[in-house]
C-alpha positions in Angstrom: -1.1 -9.4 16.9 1.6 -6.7 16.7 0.8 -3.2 17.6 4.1 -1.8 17.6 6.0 -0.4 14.2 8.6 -2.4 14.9 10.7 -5.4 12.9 11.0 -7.7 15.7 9.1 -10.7 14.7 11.4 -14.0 13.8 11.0 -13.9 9.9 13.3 -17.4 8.8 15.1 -15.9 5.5 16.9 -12.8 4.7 14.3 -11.8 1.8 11.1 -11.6 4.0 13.4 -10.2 6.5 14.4 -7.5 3.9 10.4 -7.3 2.8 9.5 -6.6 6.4 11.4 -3.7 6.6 10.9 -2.2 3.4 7.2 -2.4 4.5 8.0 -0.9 7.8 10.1 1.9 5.9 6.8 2.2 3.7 4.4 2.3 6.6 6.4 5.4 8.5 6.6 6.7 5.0 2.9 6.7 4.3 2.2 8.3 7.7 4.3 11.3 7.4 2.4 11.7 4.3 -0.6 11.3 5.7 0.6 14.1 8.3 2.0 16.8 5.6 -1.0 16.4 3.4 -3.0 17.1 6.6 -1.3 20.2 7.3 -1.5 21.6 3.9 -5.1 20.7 4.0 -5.3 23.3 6.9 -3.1 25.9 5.6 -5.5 25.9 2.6 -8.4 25.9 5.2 -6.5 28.8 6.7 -5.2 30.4 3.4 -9.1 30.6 3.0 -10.1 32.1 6.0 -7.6 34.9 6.7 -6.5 35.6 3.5 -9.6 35.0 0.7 -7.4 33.3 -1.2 -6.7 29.7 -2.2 -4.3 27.6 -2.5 -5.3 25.4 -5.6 -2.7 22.8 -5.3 -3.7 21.7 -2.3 -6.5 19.7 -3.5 -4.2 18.5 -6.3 -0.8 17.1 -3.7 -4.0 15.8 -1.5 -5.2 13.4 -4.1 -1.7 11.9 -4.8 -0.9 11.9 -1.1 -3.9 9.4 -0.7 -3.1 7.2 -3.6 0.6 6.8 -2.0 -0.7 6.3 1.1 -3.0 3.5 0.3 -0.4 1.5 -2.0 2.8 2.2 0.7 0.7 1.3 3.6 -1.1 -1.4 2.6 1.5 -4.2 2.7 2.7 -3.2 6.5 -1.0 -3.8 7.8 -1.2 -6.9 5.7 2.3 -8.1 6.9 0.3 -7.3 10.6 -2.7 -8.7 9.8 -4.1 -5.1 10.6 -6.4 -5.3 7.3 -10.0 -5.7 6.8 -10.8 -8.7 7.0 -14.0 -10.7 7.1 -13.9 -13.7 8.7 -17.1 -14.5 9.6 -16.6 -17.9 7.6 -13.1 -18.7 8.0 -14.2 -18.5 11.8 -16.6 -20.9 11.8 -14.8 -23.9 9.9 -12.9 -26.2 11.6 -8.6 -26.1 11.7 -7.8 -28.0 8.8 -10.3 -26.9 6.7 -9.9 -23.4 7.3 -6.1 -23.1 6.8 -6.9 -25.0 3.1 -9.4 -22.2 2.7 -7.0 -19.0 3.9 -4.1 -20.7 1.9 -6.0 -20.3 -1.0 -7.6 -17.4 -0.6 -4.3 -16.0 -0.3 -2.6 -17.6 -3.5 -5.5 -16.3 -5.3 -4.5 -13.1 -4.1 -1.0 -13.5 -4.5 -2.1 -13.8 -8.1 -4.5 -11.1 -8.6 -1.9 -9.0 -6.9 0.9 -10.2 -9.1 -1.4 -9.7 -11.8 -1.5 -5.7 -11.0 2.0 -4.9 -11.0 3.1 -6.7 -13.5 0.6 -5.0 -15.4 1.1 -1.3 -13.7 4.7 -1.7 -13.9 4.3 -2.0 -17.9 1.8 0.9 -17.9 4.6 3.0 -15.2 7.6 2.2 -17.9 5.6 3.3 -20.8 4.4 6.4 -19.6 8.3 7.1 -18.6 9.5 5.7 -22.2 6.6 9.3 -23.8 7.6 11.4 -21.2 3.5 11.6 -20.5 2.3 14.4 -17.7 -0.5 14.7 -16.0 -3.3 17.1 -17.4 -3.6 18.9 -14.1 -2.6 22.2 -12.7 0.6 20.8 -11.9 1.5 18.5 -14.6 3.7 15.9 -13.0 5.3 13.6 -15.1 2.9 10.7 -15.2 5.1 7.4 -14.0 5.6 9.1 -10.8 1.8 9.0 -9.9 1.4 5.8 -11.3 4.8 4.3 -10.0 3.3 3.6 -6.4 0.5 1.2 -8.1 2.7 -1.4 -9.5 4.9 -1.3 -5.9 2.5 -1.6 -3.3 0.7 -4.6 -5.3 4.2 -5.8 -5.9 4.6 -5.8 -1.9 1.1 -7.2 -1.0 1.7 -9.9 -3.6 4.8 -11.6 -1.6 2.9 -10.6 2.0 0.3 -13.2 0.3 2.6 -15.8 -0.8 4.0 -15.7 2.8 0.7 -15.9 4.2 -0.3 -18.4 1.7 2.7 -20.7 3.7 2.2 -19.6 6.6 -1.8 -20.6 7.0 -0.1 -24.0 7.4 2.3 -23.3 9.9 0.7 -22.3 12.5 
């Protein structure tokens, strides 16, 4: 398994090369959000404490932060098989059985996946196409919030068609 953020692993075509490091791009992407929304978690902490005020947005940027770090991330630990994963099963079948059962697991997935972002990408276009906002204190314009969805499952679905090949190659 690789620990490193790194694109060093021998991926044979261009397009999973290219996948790879959009994922990797994602990955360090996620984390720095994961870091900003952290620190304005604690200024609003501090904000709190010093000054008696708050800062009401926080909670707001906070909320998106996790949604984009869950949909950006997820296809780099999937690529790294980094996931949760229950294999108690899998685990206990013997080689040729359990690539079959992975390899299908994963074009089901691939599927389901698919399945999302084809589906969150239509939602994303029409809430661009009405100029829909959020009804929140900040009011962003919807398709940005929802934008991420369709992406990430976009991205997961081709890291399970890979793995879907792959479960026979090794």
């Amino acid at each position: 398994m690789d620990d490193s953020l790194t694109v060093e692993h021998a991926t044979s075509n261009a397009f999973m090369r290219g996948v790879s490091r959009l994922n990797l791009w994602l990955a360090w992407f996620s984390g720095l959000v994961l870091v900003l929304a952290t620190g304005l978690v604690f200024l609003e902490i501090l904000s709190r404490l010093i000054f008696d005020r708050s800062l009401v947005w926080v909670v707001e940027l906070s909320e998106y932060a996790l949604l984009y770090m869950t949909f950006l991330g997820a296809p780099y630990l999937l690529e790294k098989h980094r996931h949760v994963a229950i294999d108690l099963v899998t685990e206990a079948l013997p080689e040729w059985p359990r690539r079959l059962l992975v390899a299908a697991m994963s074009a089901l997935a691939a599927v389901a996946c698919g399945y999302c972002a084809w589906v969150g990408g239509l939602v994303t276009l029409d809430q661009l196409e009405h100029g829909m906002r959020e009804t929140t204190l900040m009011r962003p314009p919807s398709y940005l919030i929802t934008l991420v969805f369709p992406l990430g499952m976009l991205l997961l679905a081709i890291q399970f068609v890979a793995q879907t090949f792959d479960s026979f190659k090794r």
